[in-house]
Structure formats: C-alpha cells, structure tokens
N, CA, C and O atoms as CSV, one atom per row, in Angstrom:
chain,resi,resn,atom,element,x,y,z
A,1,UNK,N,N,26.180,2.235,-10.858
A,1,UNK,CA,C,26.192,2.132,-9.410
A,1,UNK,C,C,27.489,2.735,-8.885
A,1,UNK,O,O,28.423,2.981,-9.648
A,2,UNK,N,N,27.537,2.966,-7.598
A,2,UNK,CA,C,28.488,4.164,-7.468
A,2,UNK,C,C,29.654,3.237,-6.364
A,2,UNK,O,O,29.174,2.210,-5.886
A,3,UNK,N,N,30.664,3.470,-6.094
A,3,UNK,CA,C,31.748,2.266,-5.136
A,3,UNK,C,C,32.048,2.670,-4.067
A,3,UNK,O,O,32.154,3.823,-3.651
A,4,UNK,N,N,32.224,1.515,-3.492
A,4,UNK,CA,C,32.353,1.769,-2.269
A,4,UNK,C,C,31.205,1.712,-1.105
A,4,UNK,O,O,30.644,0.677,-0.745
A,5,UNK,N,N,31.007,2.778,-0.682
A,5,UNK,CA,C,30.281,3.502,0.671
A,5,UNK,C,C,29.087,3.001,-0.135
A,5,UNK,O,O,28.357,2.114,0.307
A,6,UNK,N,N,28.909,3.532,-1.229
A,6,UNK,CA,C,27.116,3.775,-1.724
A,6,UNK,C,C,26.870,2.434,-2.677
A,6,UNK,O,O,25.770,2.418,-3.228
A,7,UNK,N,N,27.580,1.525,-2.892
A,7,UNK,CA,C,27.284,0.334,-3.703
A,7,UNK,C,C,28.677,-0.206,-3.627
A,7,UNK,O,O,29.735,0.220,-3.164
A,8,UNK,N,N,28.164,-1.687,-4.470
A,8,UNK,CA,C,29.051,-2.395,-5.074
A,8,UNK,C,C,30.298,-2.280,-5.870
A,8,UNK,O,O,31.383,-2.822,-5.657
A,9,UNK,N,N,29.982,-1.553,-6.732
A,9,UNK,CA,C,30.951,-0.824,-7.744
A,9,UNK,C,C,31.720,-1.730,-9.000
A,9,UNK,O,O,32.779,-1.469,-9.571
A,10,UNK,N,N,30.602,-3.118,-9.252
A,10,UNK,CA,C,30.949,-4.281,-9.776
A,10,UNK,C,C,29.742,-4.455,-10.776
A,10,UNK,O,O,29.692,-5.356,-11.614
A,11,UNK,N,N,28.361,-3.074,-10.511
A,11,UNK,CA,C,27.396,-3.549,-11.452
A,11,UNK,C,C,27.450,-2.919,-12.670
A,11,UNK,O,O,27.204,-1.713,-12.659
A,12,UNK,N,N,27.821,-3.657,-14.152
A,12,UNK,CA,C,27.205,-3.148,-15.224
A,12,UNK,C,C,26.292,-2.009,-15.428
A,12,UNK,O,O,25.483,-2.054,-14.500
A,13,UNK,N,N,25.984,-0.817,-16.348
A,13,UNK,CA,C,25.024,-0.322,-16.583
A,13,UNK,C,C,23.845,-1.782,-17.115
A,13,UNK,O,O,23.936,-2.925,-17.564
A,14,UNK,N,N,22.681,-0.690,-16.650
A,14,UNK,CA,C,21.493,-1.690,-17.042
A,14,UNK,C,C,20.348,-1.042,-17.527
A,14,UNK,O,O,19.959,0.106,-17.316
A,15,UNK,N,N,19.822,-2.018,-18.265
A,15,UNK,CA,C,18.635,-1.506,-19.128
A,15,UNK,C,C,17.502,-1.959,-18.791
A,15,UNK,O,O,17.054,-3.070,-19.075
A,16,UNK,N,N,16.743,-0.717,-17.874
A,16,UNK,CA,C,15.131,-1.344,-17.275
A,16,UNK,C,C,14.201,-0.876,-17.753
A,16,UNK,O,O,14.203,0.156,-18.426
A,17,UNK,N,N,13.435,-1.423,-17.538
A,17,UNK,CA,C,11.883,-1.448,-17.970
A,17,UNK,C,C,11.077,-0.916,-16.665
A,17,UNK,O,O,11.302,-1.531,-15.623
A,18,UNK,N,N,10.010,0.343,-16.610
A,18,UNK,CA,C,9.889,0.584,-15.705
A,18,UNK,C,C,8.191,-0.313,-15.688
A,18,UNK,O,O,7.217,-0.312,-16.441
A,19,UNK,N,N,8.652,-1.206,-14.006
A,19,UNK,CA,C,7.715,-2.400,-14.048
A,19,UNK,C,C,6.230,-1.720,-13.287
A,19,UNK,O,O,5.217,-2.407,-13.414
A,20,UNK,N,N,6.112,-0.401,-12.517
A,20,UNK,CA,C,5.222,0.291,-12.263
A,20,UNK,C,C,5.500,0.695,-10.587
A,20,UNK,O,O,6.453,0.441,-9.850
A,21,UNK,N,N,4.475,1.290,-10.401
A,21,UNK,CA,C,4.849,1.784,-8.974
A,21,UNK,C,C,3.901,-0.004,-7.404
A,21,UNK,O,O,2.741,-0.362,-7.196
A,22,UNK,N,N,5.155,-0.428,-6.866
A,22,UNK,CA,C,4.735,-0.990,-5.424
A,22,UNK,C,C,4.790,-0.244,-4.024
A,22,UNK,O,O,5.827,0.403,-3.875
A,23,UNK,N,N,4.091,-0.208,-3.201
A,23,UNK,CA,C,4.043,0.580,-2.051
A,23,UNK,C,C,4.794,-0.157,-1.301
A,23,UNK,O,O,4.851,-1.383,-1.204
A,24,UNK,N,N,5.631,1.040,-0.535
A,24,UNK,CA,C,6.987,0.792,0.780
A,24,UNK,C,C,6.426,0.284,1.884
A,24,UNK,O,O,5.528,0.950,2.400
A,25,UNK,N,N,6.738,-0.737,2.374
A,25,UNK,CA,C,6.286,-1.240,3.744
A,25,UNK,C,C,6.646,-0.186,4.536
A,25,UNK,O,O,7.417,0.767,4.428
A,26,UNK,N,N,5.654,-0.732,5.611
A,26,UNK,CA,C,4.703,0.472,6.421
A,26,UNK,C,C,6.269,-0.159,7.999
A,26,UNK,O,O,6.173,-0.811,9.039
A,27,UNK,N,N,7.352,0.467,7.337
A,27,UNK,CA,C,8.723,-0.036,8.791
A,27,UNK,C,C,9.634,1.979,8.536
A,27,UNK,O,O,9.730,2.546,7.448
A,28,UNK,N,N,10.108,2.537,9.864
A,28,UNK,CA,C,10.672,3.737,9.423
A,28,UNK,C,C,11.622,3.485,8.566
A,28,UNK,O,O,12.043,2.390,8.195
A,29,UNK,N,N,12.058,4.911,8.157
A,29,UNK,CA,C,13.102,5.101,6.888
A,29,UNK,C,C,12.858,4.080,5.790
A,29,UNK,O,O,13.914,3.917,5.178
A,30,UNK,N,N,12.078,3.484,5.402
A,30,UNK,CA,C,11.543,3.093,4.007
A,30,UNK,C,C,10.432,4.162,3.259
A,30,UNK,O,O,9.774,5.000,3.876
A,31,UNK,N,N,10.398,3.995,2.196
A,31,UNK,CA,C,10.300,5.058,1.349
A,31,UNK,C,C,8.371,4.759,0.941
A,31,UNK,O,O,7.963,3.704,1.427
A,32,UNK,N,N,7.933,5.094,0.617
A,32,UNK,CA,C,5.992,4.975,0.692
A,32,UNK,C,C,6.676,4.321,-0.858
A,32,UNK,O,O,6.964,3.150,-0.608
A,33,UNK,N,N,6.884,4.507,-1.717
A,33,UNK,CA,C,6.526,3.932,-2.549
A,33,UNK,C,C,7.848,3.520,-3.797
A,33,UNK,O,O,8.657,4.382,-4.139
A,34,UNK,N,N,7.874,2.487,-4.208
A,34,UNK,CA,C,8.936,2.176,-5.439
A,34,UNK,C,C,9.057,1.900,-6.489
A,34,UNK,O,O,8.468,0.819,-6.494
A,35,UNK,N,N,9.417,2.062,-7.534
A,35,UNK,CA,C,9.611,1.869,-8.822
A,35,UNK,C,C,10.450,0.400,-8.863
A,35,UNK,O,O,11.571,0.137,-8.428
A,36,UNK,N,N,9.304,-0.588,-9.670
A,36,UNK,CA,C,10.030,-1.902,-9.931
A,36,UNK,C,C,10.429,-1.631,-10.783
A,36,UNK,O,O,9.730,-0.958,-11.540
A,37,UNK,N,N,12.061,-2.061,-11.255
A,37,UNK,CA,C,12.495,-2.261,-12.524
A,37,UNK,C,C,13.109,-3.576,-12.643
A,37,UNK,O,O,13.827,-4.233,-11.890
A,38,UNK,N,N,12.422,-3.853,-14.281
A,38,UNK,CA,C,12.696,-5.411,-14.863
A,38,UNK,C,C,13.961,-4.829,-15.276
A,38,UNK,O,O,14.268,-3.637,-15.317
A,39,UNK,N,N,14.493,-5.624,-15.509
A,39,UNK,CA,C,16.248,-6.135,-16.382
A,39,UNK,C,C,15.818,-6.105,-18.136
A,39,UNK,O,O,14.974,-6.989,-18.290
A,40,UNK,N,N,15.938,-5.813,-18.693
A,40,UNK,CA,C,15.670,-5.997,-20.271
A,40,UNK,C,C,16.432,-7.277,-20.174
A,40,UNK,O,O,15.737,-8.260,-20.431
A,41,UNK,N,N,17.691,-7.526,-19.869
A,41,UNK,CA,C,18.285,-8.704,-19.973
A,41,UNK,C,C,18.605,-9.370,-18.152
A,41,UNK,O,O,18.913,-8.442,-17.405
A,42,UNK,N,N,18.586,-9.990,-17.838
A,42,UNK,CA,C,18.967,-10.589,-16.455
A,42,UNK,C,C,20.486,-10.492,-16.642
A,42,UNK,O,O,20.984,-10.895,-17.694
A,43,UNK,N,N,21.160,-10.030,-15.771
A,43,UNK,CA,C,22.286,-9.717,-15.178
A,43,UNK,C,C,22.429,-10.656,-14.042
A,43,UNK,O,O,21.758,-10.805,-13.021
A,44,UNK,N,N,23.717,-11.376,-14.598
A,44,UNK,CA,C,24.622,-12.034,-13.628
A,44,UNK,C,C,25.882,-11.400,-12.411
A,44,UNK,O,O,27.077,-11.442,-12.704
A,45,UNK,N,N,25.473,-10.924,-11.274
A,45,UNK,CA,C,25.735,-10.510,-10.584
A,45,UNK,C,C,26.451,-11.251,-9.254
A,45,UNK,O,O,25.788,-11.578,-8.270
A,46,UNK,N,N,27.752,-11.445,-9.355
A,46,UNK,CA,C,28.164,-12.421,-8.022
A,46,UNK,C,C,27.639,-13.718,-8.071
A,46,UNK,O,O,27.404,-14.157,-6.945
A,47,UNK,N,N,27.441,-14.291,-8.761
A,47,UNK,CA,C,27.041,-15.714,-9.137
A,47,UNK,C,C,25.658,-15.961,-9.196
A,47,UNK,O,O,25.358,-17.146,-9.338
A,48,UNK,N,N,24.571,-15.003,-9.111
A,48,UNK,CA,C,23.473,-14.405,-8.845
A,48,UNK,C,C,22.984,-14.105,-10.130
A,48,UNK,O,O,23.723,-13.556,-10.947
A,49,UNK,N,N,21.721,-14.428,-10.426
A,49,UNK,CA,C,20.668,-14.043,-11.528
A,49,UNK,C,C,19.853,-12.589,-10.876
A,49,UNK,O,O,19.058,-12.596,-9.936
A,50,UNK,N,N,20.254,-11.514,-11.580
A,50,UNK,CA,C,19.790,-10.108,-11.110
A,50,UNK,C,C,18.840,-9.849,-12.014
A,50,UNK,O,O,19.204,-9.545,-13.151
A,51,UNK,N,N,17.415,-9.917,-11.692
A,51,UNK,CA,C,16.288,-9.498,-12.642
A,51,UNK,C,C,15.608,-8.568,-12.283
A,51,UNK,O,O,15.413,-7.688,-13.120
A,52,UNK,N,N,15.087,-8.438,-11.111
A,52,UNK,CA,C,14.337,-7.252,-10.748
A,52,UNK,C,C,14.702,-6.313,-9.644
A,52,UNK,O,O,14.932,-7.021,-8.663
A,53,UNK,N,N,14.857,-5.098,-9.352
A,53,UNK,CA,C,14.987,-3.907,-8.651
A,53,UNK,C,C,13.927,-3.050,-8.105
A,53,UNK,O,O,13.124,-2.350,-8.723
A,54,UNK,N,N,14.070,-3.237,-6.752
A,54,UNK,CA,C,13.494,-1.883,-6.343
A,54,UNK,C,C,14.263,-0.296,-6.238
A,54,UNK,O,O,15.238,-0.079,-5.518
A,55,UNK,N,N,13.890,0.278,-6.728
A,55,UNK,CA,C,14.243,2.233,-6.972
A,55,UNK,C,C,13.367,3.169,-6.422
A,55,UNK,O,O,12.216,3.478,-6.732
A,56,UNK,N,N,14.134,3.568,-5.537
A,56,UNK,CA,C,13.331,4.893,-4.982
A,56,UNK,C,C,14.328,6.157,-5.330
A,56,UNK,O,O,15.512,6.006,-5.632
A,57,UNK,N,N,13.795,7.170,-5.257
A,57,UNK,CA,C,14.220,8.448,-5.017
A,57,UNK,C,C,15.288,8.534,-3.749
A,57,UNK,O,O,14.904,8.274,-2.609
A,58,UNK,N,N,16.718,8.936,-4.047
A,58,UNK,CA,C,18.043,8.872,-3.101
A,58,UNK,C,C,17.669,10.108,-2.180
A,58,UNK,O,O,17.856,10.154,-0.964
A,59,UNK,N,N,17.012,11.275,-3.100
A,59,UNK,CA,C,17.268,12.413,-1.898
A,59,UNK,C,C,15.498,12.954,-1.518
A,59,UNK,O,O,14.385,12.732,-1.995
A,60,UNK,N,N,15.949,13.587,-0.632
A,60,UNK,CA,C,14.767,14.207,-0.086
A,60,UNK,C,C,14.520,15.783,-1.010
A,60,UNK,O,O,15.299,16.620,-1.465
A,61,UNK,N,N,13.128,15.651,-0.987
A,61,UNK,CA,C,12.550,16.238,-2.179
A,61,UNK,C,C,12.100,16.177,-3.358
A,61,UNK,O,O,11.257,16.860,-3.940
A,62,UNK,N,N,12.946,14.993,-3.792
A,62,UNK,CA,C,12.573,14.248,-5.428
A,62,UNK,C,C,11.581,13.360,-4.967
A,62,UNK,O,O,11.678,13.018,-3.789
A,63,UNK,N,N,10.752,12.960,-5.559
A,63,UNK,CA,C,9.501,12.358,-5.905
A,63,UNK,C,C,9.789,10.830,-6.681
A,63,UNK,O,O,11.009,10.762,-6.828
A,64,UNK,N,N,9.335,9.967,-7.062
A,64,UNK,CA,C,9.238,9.296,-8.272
A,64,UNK,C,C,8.956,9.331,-9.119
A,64,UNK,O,O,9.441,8.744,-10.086
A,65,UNK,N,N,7.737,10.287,-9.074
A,65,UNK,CA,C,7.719,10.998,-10.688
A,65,UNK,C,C,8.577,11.686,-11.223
A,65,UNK,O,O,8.926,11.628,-12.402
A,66,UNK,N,N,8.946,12.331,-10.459
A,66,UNK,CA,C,10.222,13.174,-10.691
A,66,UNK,C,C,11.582,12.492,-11.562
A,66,UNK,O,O,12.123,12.942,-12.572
A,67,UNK,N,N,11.999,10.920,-10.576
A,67,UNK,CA,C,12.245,10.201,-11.531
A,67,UNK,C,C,12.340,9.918,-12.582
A,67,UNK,O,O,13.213,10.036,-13.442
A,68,UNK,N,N,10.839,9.284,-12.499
A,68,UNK,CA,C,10.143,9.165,-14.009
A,68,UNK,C,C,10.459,9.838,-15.375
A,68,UNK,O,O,10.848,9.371,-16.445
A,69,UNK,N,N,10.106,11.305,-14.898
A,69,UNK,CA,C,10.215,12.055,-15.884
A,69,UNK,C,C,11.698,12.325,-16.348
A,69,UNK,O,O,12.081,12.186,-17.510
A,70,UNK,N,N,12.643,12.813,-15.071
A,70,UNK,CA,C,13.865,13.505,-15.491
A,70,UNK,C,C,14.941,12.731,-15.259
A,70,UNK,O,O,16.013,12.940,-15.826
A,71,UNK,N,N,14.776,11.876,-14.502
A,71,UNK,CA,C,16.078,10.982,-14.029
A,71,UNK,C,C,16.454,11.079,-12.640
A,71,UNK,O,O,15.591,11.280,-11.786
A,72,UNK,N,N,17.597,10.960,-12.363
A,72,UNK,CA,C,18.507,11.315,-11.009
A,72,UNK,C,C,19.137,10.441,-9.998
A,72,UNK,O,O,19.410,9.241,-9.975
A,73,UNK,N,N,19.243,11.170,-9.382
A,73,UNK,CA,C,19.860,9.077,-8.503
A,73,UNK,C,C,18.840,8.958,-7.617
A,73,UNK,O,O,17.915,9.659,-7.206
A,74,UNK,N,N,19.360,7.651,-7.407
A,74,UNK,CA,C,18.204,6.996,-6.771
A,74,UNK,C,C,19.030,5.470,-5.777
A,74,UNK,O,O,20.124,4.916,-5.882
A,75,UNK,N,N,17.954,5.278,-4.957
A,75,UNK,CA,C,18.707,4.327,-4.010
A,75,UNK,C,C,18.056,3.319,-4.894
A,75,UNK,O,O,16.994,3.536,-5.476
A,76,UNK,N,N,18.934,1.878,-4.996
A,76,UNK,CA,C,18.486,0.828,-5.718
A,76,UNK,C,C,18.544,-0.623,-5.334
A,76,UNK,O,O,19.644,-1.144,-5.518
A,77,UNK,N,N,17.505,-1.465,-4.792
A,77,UNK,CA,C,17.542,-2.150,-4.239
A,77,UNK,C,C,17.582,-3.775,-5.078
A,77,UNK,O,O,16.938,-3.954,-6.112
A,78,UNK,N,N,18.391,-4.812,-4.477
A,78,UNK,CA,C,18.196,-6.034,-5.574
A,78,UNK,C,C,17.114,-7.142,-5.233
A,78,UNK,O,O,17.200,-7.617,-4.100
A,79,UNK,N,N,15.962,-7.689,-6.179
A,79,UNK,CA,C,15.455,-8.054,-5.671
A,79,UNK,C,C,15.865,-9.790,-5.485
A,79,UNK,O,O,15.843,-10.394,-6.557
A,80,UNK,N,N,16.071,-10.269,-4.788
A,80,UNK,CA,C,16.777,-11.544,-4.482
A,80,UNK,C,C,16.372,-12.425,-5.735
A,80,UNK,O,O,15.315,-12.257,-6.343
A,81,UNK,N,N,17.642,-13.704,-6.168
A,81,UNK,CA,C,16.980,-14.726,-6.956
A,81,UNK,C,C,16.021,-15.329,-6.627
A,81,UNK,O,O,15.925,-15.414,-5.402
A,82,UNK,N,N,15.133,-15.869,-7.259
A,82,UNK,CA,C,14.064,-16.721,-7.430
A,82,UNK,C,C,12.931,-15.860,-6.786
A,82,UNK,O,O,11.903,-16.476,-6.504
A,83,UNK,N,N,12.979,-14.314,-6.472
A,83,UNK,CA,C,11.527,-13.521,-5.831
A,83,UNK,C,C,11.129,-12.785,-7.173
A,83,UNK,O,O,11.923,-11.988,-7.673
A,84,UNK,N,N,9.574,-13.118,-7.918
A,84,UNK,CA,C,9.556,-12.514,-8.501
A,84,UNK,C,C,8.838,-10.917,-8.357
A,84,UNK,O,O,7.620,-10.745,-8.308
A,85,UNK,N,N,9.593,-10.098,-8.317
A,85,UNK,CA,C,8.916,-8.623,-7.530
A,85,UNK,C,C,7.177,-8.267,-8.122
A,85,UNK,O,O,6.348,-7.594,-7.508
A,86,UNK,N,N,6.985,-8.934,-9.448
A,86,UNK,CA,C,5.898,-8.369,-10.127
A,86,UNK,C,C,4.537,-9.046,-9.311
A,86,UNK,O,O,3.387,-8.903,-9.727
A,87,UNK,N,N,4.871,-9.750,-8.165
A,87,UNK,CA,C,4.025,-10.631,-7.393
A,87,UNK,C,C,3.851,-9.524,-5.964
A,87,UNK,O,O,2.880,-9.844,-5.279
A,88,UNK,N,N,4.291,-8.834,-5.663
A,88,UNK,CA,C,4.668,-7.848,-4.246
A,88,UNK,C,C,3.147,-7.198,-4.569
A,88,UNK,O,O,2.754,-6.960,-5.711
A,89,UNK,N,N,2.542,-7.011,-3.619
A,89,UNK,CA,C,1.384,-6.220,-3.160
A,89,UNK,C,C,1.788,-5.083,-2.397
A,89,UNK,O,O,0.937,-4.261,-2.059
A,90,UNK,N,N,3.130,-4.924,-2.050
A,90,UNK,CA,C,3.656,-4.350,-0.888
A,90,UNK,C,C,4.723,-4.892,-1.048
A,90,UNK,O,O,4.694,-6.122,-1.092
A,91,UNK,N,N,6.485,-3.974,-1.241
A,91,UNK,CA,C,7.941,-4.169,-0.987
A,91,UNK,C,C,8.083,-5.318,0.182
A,91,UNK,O,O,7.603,-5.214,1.310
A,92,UNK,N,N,8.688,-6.211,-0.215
A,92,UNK,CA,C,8.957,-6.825,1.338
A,92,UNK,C,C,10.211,-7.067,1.507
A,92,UNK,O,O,10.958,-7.564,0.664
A,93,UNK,N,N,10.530,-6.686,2.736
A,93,UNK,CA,C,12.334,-6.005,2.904
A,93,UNK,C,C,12.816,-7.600,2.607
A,93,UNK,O,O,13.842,-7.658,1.929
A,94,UNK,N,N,12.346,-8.665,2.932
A,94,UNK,CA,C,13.198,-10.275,3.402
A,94,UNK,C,C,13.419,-10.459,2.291
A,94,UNK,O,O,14.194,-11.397,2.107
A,95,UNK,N,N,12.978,-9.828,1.184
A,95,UNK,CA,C,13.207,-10.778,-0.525
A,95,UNK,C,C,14.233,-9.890,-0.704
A,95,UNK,O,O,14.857,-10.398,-1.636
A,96,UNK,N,N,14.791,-8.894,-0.400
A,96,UNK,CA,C,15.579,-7.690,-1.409
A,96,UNK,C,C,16.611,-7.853,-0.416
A,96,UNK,O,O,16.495,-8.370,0.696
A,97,UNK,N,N,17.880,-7.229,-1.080
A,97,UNK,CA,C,19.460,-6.714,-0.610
A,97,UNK,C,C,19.470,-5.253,-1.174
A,97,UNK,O,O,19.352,-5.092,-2.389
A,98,UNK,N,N,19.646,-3.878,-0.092
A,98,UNK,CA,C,20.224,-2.886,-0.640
A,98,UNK,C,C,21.559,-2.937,-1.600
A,98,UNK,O,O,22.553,-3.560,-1.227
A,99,UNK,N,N,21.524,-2.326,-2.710
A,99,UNK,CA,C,22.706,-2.305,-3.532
A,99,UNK,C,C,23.342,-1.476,-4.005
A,99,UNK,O,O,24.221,-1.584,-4.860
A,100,UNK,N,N,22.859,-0.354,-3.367
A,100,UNK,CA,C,23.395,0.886,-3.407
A,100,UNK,C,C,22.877,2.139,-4.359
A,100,UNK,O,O,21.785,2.088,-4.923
A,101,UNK,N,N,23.719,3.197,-4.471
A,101,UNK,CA,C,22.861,4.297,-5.187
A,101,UNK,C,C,23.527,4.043,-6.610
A,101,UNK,O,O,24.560,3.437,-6.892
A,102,UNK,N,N,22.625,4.687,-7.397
A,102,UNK,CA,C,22.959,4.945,-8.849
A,102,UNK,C,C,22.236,6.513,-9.473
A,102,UNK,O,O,21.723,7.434,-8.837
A,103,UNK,N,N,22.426,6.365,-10.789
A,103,UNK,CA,C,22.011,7.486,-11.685
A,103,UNK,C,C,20.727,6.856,-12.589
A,103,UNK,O,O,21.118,5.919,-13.285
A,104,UNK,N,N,19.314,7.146,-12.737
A,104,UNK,CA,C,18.580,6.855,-13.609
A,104,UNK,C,C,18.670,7.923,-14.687
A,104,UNK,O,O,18.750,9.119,-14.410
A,105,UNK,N,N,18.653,7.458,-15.899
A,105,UNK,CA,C,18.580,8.582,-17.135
A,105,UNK,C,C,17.016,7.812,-17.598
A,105,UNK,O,O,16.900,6.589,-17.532
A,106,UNK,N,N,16.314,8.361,-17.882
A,106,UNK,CA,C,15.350,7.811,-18.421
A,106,UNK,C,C,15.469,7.587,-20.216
A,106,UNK,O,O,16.269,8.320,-20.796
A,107,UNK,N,N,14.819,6.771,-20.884
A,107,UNK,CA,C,14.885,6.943,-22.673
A,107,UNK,C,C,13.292,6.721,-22.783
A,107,UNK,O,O,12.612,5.777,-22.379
A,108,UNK,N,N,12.915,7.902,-23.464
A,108,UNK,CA,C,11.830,7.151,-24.209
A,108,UNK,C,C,11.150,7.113,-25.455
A,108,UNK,O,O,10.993,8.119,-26.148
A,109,UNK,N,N,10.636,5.687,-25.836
A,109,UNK,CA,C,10.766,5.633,-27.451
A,109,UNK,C,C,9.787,6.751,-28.005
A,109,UNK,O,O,9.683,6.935,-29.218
C-alpha cells in the first residue's frame, strides 16, 4: 500500500486469494465491478481484524481481467470487521473503508 495521499502506509504485504468478481453499486465514480480478496491469513490492522478487500482497477483503461492476468495497481478497499464480503450480492459502500492504492502481482500455482 502506498503512504500518505494514496493509503495508510502501515499495511503489511498480503497474501490473497482471489474471492471472485461482486458488482459495484449502481452510485457515480464507483467502479461496475470488484475483485473480492480473502486474506490467506487475517491481518491485524489498527486494532482491527482485516479479512476481506474490495480491488478494483486504479486507472482508467485497465480492466479486472487485466488484473487478473498481469497485475498492476489497483484501488483497495477494506472490508469492515465482522462484514463478511462473500455474502455481498452487490459492493455495499456502508460495510467498507477506502484504504488506498496498492500493487497486485498475481502468483499462480
């Protein structure tokens, strides 16, 4: 995560699991669609249990597949304690805190 202006600058690298694609609520400047990511491990964050993330694509032009495939940054959202995101039918802004941008590298086995 990057400091300052664009994040926290207090988060650990992290190891996600990509939890599949949820669709962006239908409010401007939200993004049509996001990549949940699980925590391989839950991250303690500000006294905070950090398990799940919403990730979209940071710039205009990249895709999520795009993502997917190659990496890149991406805006990354936290999904609040006790919301579990894998329940969302639809992003809902009241459960999440923006947390700023980062770098996805993708690995795969």
């Amino acid at each position: 995560m990057a400091d300052g202006a664009h994040g926290p600058g207090d988060v650990p690298p992290l190891v996600i699991v990509d939890g599949g694609t949820i669709p962006g609520p239908d409010i401007p400047n939200w993004q049509g669609e996001y990549m949940l990511g699980i925590c391989e491990e839950a991250v303690n964050w500000r006294g905070a249990s950090v398990t799940f993330l919403a990730i979209s694509p940071r710039y205009v032009g990249t895709t999520l597949a795009d993502i997917r495939q190659a990496g890149g940054v991406v805006g990354v959202g936290r999904v609040l304690p006790g919301v579990d995101g894998r329940l969302w039918k639809v992003l809902d802004p009241a459960e999440m805190d923006y947390w700023g941008a980062g770098v996805l590298s993708p690995f795969k086995v």
